[in-house]
C-alpha positions in Angstrom: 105.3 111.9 -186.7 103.5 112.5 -183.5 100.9 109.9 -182.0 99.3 112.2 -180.3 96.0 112.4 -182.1 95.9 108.8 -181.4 93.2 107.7 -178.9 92.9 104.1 -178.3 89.2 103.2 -176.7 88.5 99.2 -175.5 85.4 97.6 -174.3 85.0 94.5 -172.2 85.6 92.1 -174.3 89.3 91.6 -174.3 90.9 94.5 -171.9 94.3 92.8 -171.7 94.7 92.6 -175.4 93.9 96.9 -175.4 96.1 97.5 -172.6 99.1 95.7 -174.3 98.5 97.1 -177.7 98.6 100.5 -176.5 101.3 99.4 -174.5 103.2 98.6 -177.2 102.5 101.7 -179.3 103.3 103.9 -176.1 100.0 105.8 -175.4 97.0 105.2 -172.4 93.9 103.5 -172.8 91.3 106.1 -173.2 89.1 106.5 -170.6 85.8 105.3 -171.3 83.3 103.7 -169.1 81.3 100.9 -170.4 78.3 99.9 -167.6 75.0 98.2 -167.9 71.7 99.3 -166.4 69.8 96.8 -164.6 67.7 95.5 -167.4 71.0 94.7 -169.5 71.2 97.7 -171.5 74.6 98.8 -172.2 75.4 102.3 -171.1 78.7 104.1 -172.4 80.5 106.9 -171.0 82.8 108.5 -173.0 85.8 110.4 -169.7 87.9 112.6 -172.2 87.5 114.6 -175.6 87.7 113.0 -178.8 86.6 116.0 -180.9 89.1 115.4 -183.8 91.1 112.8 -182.5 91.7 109.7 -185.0 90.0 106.8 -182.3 90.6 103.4 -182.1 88.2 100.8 -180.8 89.3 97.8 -179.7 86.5 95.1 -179.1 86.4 91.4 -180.6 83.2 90.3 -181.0 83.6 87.2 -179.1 81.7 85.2 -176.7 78.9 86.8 -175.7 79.3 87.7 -179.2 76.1 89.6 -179.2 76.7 91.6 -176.1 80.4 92.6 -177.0 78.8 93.1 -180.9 76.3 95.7 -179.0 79.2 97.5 -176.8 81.2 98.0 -180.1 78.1 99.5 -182.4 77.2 101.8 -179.2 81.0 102.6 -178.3 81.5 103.7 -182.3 77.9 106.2 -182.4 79.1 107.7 -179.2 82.1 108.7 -180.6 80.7 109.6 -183.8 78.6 112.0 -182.0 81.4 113.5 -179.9 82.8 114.8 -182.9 86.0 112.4 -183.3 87.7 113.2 -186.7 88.0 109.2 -188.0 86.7 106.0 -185.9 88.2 102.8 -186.6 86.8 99.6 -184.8 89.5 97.4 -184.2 87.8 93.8 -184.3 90.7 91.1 -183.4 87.6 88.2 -184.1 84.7 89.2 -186.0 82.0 87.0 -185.0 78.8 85.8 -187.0 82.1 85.1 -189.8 81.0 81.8 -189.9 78.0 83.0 -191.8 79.3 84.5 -194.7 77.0 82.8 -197.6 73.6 80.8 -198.3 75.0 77.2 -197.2 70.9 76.6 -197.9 67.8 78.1 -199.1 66.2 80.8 -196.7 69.8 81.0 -194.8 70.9 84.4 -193.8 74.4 85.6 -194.1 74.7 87.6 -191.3 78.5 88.6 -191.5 77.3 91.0 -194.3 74.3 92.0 -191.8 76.8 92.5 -189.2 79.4 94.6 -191.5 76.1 97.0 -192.3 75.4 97.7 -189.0 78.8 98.5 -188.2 79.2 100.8 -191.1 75.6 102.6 -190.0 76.7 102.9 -186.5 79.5 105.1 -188.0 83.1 103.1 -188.5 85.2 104.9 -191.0 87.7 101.9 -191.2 87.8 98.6 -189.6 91.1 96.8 -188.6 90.8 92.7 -188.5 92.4 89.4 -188.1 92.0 86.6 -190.1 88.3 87.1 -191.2 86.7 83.0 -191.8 86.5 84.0 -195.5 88.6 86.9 -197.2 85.5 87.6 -199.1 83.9 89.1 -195.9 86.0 92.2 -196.9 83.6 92.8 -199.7 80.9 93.0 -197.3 82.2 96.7 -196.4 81.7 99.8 -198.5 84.6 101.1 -195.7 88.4 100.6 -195.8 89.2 97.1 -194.7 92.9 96.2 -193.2 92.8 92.6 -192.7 95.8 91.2 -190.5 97.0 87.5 -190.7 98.0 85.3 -187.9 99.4 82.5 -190.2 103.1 84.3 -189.6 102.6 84.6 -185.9 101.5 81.1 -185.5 104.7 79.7 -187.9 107.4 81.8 -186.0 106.4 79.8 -183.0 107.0 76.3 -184.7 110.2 78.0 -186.7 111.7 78.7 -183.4 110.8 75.4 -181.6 112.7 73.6 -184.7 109.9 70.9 -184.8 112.0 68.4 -187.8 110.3 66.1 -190.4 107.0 68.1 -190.7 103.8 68.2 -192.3 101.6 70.8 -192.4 98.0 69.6 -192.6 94.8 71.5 -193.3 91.8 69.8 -191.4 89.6 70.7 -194.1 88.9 71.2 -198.4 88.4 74.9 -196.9 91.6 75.8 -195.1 93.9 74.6 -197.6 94.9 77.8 -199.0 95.8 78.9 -195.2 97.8 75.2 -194.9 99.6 75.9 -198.1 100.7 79.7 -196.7 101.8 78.1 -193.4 103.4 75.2 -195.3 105.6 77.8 -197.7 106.7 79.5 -194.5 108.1 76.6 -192.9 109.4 75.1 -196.1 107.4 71.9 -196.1 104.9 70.0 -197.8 100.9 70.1 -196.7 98.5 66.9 -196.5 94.3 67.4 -196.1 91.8 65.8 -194.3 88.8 65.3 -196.3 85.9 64.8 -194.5 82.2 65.4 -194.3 80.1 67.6 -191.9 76.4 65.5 -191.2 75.5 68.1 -188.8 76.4 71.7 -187.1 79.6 71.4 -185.2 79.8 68.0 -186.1 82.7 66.2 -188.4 83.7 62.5 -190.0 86.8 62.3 -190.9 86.6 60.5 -194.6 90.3 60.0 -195.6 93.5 61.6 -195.6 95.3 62.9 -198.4 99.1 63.7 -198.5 101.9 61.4 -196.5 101.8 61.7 -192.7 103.2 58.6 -191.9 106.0 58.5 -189.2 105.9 62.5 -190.0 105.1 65.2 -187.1 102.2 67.0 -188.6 100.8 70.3 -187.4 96.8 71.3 -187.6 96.5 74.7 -189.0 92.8 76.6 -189.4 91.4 80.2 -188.4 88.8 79.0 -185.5 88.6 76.3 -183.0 85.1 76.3 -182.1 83.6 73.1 -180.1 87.1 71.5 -181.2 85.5 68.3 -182.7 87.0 68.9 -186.5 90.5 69.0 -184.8 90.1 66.5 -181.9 89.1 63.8 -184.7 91.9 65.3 -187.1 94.3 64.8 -184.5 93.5 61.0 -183.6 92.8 59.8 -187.1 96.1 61.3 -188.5 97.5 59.6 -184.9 96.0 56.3 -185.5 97.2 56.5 -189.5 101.3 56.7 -188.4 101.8 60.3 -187.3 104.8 60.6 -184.6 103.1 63.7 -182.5 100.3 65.7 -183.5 100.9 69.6 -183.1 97.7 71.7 -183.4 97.4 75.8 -184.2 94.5 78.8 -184.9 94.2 82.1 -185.1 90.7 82.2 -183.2 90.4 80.1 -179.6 86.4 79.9 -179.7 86.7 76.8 -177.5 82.7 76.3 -176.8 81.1 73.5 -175.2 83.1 70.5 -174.9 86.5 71.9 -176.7 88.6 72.1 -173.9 87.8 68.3 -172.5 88.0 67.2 -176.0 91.4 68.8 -176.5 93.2 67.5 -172.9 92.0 63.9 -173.8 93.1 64.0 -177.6 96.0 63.1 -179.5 97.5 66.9 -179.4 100.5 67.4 -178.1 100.0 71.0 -178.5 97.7 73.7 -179.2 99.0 77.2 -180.6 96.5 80.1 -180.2 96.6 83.8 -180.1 95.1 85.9 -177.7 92.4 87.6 -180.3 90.0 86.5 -178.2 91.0 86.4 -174.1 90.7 82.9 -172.5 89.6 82.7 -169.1 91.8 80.7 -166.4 89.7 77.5 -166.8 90.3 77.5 -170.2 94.5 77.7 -169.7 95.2 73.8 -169.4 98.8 73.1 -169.8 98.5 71.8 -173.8 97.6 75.7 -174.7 99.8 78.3 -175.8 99.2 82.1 -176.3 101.0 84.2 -179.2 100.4 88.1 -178.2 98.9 89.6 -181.0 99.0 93.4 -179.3 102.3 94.1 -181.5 101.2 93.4 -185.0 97.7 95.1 -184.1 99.9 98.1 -182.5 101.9 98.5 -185.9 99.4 98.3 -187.7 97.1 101.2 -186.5 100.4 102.9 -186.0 100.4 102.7 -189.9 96.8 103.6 -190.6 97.4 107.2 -189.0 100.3 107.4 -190.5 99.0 107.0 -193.7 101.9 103.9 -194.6 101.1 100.8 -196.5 99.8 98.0 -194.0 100.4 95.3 -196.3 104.2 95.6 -195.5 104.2 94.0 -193.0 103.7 91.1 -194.7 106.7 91.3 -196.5 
């Protein structure tokens, strides 16, 4: 079947990511021209017809979360109104995530605010990548197709042949994504319980599972201001560990992350390029999994009306 109803739009948030995922599926970026006026209003220019095309946006709502959030919502009503037959937002990190529940009374949960105003600006679909908490998919009364970068980020360490390790989740709440990392590598997990006093901060309480004289790897979905992982790292480093590998989905990397990571007990940090890291933020511990070709199949599959799911198989 032909691709060529296919038009695959991006905004400013990651253009390298866009280019090489419709690289990989063999089609141009759409031409689209996304400006703002002088007070900071985003203005959106659509170059080509869309009337009927199936259109994909790409746009992760990453740092400045709220600025790329507003290119997406006014990149999907423009072409809603231009007549394109289906619009699927293609969101590699879907920010506000983190605030998926009432952690206290009066809280919002703005990743179900978020997912409304997506669906109002006019998304028929949305295409994802390892969402904070799978229940986020509820929050749509649209198609959800929610990608995982666990596989990506365990075909690195599978082909590196890291021996005697441990998989360890760095937190009670990643251990479900340890134990599917774990499984593909054939190992065991261990889990750092700890306690969070304050907002991006962490105490590392104890350590459950055998890490001793192991290499252990660090697995969770964001690395924000990197203080749950820095003090991971050094406590299981300080309780026997041999080296201390880390890896996400999500490369946040706020504040003081990036500092906190070069002076840490990591050996080596795995992230994907869901969200695009400027030079500064490249130190030599980092490495980048692409994931254009996974995102490229995938929305290959959604026109093609074939099972996504598959492709975890």
């Amino acid at each position: 079947m032909s691709m060529s109803e296919v038009k695959i739009f991006t905004g400013n948030a990651n253009l390298v990511l866009a280019r090489n995922i419709s690289d990989a599926i063999g089609i141009p970026l759409g031409k689209v021209k996304v400006s703002t006026f002088s007070d900071g209003e985003i203005s959106v220019n659509i170059e080509e017809s869309v009337r009927g095309k199936d259109v994909f946006v790409v746009q992760p709502t990453s740092p400045p979360v709220n600025d790329n959030l507003m290119e997406l919502l006014i990149l999907i009503d423009a072409f809603k109104r231009a007549s394109a037959g289906r619009v699927t937002a293609v969101i590699p990190y879907y920010g506000y995530a983190r605030q998926d529940r009432k952690a206290k009374a009066r809280d919002p949960i703005t990743a179900k605010l978020v997912a409304d105003i997506l669906t109002s600006a006019g998304a028929d679909r949305i295409l994802a990548m390892d969402l904070h908490a799978a229940q986020i998919q509820g929050y749509f009364d649209i198609p959800v197709d929610h990608l995982l970068g666990v596989p990506i980020l365990a075909r690195y360490f599978m082909e590196k042949a890291v021996e005697d390790v441990v998989v360890v989740s760095p937190d009670l709440g990643s251990v479900t994504r340890a134990r599917n990392f774990a499984n593909l590598l054939d190992t065991s997990i261990a889990i750092i319980d700890k306690r969070r006093p304050h907002t991006n901060e962490a105490e590392v309480m104890n350590v459950i599972g055998c890490i001793k004289d192991k290499n252990v790897i660090l697995v969770d979905d964001i690395i924000d201001t990197a203080g749950t992982m820095v003090q991971g790292a050094n406590a299981l480093k300080e309780l026997g560990a041999k080296d201390v590998y880390a890896c996400c989905t999500h490369p946040v990397l706020s504040g003081p992350a990036i500092r906190r990571i070069q002076n840490s007990a990591i050996k080596e940090l795995v992230v994907t390029d869901t969200i695009l890291l400027p030079e500064e933020k490249k130190i030599d511990k980092i490495k980048i999994m692409s994931v254009a070709p996974i995102f490229a199949e995938a929305i290959r599959r959604i026109y093609k009306n074939i099972s996504v799911s598959k492709l975890f198989d």
